[in-house]
N, C-alpha and C positions, 0 to 999 in steps of 0.2 A: 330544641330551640338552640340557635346558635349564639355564642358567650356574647355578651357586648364588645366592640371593640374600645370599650374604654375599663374592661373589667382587672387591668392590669397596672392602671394609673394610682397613684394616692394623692390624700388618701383616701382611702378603699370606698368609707361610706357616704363621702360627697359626692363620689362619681358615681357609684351607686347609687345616688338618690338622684343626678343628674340626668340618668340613662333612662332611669323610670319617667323623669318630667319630660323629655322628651317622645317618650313613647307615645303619648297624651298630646292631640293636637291641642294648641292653646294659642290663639289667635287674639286679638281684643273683643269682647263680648260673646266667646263662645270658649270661658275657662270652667263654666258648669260641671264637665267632666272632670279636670284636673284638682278643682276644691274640693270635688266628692271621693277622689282618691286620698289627698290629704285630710282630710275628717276619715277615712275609715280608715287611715294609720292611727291616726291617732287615738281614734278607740278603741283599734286593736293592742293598744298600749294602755287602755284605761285612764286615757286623758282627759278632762272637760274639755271640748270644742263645739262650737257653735257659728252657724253660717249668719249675716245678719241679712235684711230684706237685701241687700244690694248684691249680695255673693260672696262677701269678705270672708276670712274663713278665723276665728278667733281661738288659738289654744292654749292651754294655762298646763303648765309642768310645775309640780311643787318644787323648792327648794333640793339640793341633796343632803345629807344628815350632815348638820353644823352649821350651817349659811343661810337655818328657815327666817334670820331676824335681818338678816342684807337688802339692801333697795332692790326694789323689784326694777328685773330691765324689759322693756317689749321690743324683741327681734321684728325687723319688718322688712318684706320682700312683696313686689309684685310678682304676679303669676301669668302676666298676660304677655305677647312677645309683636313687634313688627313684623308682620308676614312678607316678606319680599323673596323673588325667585330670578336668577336670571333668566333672559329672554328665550332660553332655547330649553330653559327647565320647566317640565309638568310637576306642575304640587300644586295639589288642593290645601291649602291650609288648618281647611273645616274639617279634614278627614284623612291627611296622608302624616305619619308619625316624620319628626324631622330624624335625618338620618348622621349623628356626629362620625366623626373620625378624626384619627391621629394621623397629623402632617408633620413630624419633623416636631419639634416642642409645642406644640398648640392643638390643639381639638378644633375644627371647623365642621361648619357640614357641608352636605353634598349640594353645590344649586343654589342655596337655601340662605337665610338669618337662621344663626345657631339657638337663640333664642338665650345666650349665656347674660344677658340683659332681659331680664333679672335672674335665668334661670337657676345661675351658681350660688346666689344669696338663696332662694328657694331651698334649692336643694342640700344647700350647710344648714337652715332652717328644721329641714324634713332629719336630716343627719343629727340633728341634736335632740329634738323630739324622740328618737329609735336608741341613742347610746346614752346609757345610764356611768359611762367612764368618766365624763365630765364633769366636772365640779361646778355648781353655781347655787348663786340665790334662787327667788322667784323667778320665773320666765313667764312670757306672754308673748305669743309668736302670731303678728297680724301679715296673712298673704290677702292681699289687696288684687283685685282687679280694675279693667280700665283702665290702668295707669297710664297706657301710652296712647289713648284717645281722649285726653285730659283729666289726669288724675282724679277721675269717676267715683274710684272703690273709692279714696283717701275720705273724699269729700263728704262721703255716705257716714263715714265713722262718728260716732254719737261722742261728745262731751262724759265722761265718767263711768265708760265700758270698760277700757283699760286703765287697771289699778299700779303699775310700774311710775318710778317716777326719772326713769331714763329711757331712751329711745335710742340703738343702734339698727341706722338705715344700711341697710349690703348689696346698696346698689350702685355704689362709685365702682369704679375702673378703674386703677392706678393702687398696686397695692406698697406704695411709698411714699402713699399721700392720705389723708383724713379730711375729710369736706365736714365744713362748717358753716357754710353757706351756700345759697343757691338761687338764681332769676328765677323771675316769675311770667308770666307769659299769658298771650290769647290768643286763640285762631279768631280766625277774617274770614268768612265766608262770600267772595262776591261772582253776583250775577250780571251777564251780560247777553240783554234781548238781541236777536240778531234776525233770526226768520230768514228763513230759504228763499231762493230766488234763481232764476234761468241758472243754467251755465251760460258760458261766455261760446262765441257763436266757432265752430270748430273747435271745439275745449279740447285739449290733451288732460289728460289726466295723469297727475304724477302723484308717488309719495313717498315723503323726506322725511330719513328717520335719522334720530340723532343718538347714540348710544358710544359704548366704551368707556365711560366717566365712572369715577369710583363713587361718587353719591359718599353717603357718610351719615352720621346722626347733626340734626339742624343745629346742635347746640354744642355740642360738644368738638365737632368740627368743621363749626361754620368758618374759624378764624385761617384755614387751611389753603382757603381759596380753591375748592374746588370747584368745578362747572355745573351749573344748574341747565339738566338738559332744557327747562323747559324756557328757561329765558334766553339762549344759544339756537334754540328753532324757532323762538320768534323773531330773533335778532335777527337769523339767517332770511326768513321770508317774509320780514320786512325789508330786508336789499334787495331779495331777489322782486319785491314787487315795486321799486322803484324803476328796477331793469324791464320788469315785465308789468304796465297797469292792467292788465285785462285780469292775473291773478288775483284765484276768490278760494275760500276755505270751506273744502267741503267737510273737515272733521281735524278734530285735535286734541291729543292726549297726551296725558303724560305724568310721572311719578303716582303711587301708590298710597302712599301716606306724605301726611302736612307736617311733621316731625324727619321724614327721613328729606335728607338734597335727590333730587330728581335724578337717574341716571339714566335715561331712557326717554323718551318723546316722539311720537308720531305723528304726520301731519298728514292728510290728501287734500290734494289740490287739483284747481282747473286752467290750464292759462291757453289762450290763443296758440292755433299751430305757428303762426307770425312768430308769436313773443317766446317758444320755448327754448328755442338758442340761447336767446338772452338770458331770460329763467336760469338755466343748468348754467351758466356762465359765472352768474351771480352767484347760486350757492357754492359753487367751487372756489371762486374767490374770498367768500364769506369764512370757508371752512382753512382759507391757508391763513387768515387775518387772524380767526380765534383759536384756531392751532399753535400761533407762533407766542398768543397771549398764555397761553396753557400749557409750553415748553416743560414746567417744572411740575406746576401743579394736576396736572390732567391728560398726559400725555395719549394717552388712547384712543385721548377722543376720535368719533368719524363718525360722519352725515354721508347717506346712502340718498341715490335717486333710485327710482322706479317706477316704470308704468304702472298703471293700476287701473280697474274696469270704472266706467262713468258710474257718477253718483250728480244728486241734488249737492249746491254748493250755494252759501251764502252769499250777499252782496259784496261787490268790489269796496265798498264804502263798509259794510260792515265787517268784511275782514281787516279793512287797515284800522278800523276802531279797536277794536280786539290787541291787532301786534300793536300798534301804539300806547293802548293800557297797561298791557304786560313788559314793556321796551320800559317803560314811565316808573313800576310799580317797584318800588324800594325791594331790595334782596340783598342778603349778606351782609357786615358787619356794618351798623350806622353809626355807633359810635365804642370808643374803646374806654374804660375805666380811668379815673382821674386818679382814683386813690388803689389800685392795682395795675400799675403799667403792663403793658401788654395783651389783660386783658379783656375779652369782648364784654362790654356792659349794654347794650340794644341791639338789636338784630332782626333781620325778618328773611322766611324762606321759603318763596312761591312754588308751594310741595307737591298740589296736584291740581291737574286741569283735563275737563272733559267738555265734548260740546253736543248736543241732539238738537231736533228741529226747532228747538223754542230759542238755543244760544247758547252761550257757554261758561262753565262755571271755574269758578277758582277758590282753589281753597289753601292760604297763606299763615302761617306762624310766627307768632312775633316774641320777642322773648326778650327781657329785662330785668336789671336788679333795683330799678328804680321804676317806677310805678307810672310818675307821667312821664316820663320818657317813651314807657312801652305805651302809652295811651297816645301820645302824640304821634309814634312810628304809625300806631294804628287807622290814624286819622290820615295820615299822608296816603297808606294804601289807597284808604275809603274816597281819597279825593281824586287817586289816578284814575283810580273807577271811574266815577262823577261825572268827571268829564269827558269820559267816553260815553254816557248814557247810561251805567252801571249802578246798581245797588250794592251796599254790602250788609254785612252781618254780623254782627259781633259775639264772638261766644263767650262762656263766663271767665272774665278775671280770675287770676289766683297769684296770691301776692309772692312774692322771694322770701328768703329764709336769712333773718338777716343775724351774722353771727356772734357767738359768742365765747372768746378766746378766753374765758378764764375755767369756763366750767371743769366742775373736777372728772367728770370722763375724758374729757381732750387731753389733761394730763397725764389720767391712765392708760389712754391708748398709748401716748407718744414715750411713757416710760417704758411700757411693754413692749413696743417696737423696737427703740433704739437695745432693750434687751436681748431681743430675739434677734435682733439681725447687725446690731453694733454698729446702730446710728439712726439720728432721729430724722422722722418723718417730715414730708412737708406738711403745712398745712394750709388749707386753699378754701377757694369757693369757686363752683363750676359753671358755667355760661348754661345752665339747662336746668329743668324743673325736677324736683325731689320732692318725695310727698312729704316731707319733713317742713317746707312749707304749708302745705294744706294739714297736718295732725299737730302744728307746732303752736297753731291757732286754736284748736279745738281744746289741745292740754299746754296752755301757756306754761306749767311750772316746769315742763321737761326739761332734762338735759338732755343735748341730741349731738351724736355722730354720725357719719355714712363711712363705710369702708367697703373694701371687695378688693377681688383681685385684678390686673392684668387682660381689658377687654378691649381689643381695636376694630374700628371700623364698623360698631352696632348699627343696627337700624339698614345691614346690605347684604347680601349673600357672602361681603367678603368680611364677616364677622369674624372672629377668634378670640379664644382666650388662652391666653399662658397656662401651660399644666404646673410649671412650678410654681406661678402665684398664688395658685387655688392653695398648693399647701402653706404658703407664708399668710396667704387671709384665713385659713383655718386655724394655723398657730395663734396668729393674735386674737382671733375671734373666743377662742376655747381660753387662752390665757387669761385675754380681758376679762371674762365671765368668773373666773376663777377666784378672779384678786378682787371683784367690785364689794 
């Protein structure tokens, strides 16, 4: 078997436990395999661990000799990862291992989401469980699944399982920052009946695909302004059906997950041989209009025409119902923070869209630190629906994580940092969901941080993590435990 290409990195046993999580497809609701390899480390260690009905996976490491009377901390990482592949990449997610590599100071992988959200907290988690070199109190190391199809696992965790009375979450990105707060969020699920109908009488049949957008994670770089393919192809063919009325939708997709910005969008269509001058006319104009909008932020964009074999296509009338809900339907930053300038406090990010013979569905995230605010965003979707004829859906609330600047781990982190690296930390709260809201409600007394290293671009195949942050979040990680 050939060496990993990350067996050369430090340190040794994070990457080393990183290489093994990757080997291990791990998708949202198929981490089955990945908690069954973690439980048989840790038995192979003569750990207590234990899976609960949901899949969580729970492990308890004693104290080391001196520190058995220290507050117990619970380590917590998810295990599950956004599957996303660019367009020209085959990966099965259910079954093809993601594949890292070293580019220049960062580990990416190939095509792929690296999966370093959450995988590098994971795998410090698995590293500390295996190395008896580290000093600490009690440990309890909760890997969570579901996290990133709405903090699922977190949810599942019982009131008075875990006995610690602090909480370090290692699933921030920024390892010169500490999170101490965090928005809370709902998905939107809406339906729009639509039912098939003629094509238009000599249909040409086109399809317009929108790609080269960097997409990004909904919450963490929604304030970036990148392009949401799927609202830039409705955008587009609804001009182009002002140009062209006989244009009617015979199919539309787009983005993969309601958490990740959409980079990608496909549409077929039918319009009169008359109107497809016009048509092509339209989308090119459309494309130099939001190209010139997306100078800084999104440069790559490009919308492709193409013939394509005849299909059944929707009503003219029910296609413009469609582009005009999605054209209508709030996306991206609603409003910014009062008492944090700059930033995002509401938000919403129309993440995937599919359409079959009955209509078509949408599925949006909305996200806040303020509760009716996010209820209110939610309601404004549900109404651009409405009036198109649409249903929505609402899935379960989960509240934000609202902070608390005095707690004595926030001091020991930022003493430990400004030690290690000779200057103190920021400290923040993130425009995205952390289950430290959902476990912070269960064990009110907690004291809670998030920390990690150095992760850009999650939730896309242009994910990456810093090789030197891993070891600056392991210093403070190993330190902090040391001194608690």
């Amino acid at each position: 078997m050939s060496a990993s290409p990350l067996a050369a990195l430090s340190p040794a046993t994070v990457w080393s436990a990183f290489s093994d999580l990757c080997a291990i497809p791990h998708p949202s609701r198929h981490e089955a395999a990945i908690i069954a390899m973690l439980k048989a480390r840790a038995d192979a260690r003569g750990l207590d661990a234990e899976i609960d009905a949901k899949g969580n996976l729970i492990v308890r490491k004693p104290a080391t000799p001196g520190k058995e009377g220290r507050p117990g901390v619970v380590l917590q990482s998810h295990v599950d990862m956004v599957p996303q592949a660019n367009a020209g990449t085959r990966h099965d997610f259910a079954v093809d291992p993601i594949r890292p590599r070293v580019e220049a100071e960062w580990v990416v992988a190939t095509g792929t989401t690296l999966g370093a959200d959450n995988g590098i907290g994971a795998a410090a988690m698995l590293a500390l469980m295996e190395d008896d070199r580290v000093a600490h109190g009690p440990l309890e190391f909760l890997f969570t699944v579901e996290e990133e199809i709405g903090l699922n696992g977190a949810r599942a965790v019982a009131p008075g399982v875990l006995k610690g009375s602090i909480l370090l979450n290692l699933d921030s990105e920024d390892d010169t920052r500490i999170t101490i707060g965090c928005a809370g969020g709902r998905d939107v699920t809406l339906t729009l009946p639509m039912g098939l109908a003629a094509e238009p009488v000599h249909a040409r049949h086109l399809t317009i695909a929108v790609s080269g957008l960097k997409g990004g994670h909904s919450g963490l770089d929604i304030h970036l302004g990148h392009g949401n393919a799927i609202r830039i192809l409705a955008r587009t063919l609804r001009a182009a059906m002002l140009a062209a009325p006989s244009l009617c939708l015979a199919a539309f997709a787009g983005g993969s997950a309601r958490n990740a910005i959409p980079r990608e969008a496909t549409a077929r269509i039918a319009v009169t041989a008359a109107e497809e001058a016009a048509c092509r006319a339209a989308i090119a104009t459309a494309l130099t209009e939001i190209r010139a909008e997306q100078t800084h932020a999104d440069p790559g964009l490009a919308i492709s025409v193409g013939e394509t074999e005849a299909a059944p296509t929707f009503s003219a009338d029910a296609t413009a119902a469609l582009l005009r809900a999605i054209n209508a339907c709030p996306d991206g930053i609603a409003r910014l923070s009062d008492s944090l300038p700059g930033t995002p406090e509401t938000s919403s990010n129309v993440g995937v869209i599919s359409t079959d013979a009955n209509g078509a569905r949408v599925v949006c995230m909305v996200r806040s630190s303020v509760d009716t605010a996010r209820d209110a965003l939610c309601a404004r979707i549900t109404d651009a629906f409405a009036l198109a004829g649409g249903t929505a859906g609402l899935g379960a609330a989960y509240p934000g994580w609202q902070p608390n600047p005095s707690a004595k781990i926030l001091a020991l982190l930022s003493e430990t940092q400004a030690r290690l690296r000779g200057e103190a930390p920021e400290i923040s709260t993130i425009h995205a969901g952390l289950e430290c809201a959902i476990l912070g409600a269960a064990y009110p007394h907690w004291e809670m941080a998030s920390i990690g290293p150095v992760i850009r671009n999650p939730h896309s195949p242009d994910e990456r993590v810093s090789i030197a942050s891993v070891g600056h979040f392991w210093n403070l990680l190993t330190e902090t435990l040391a001194a608690v």
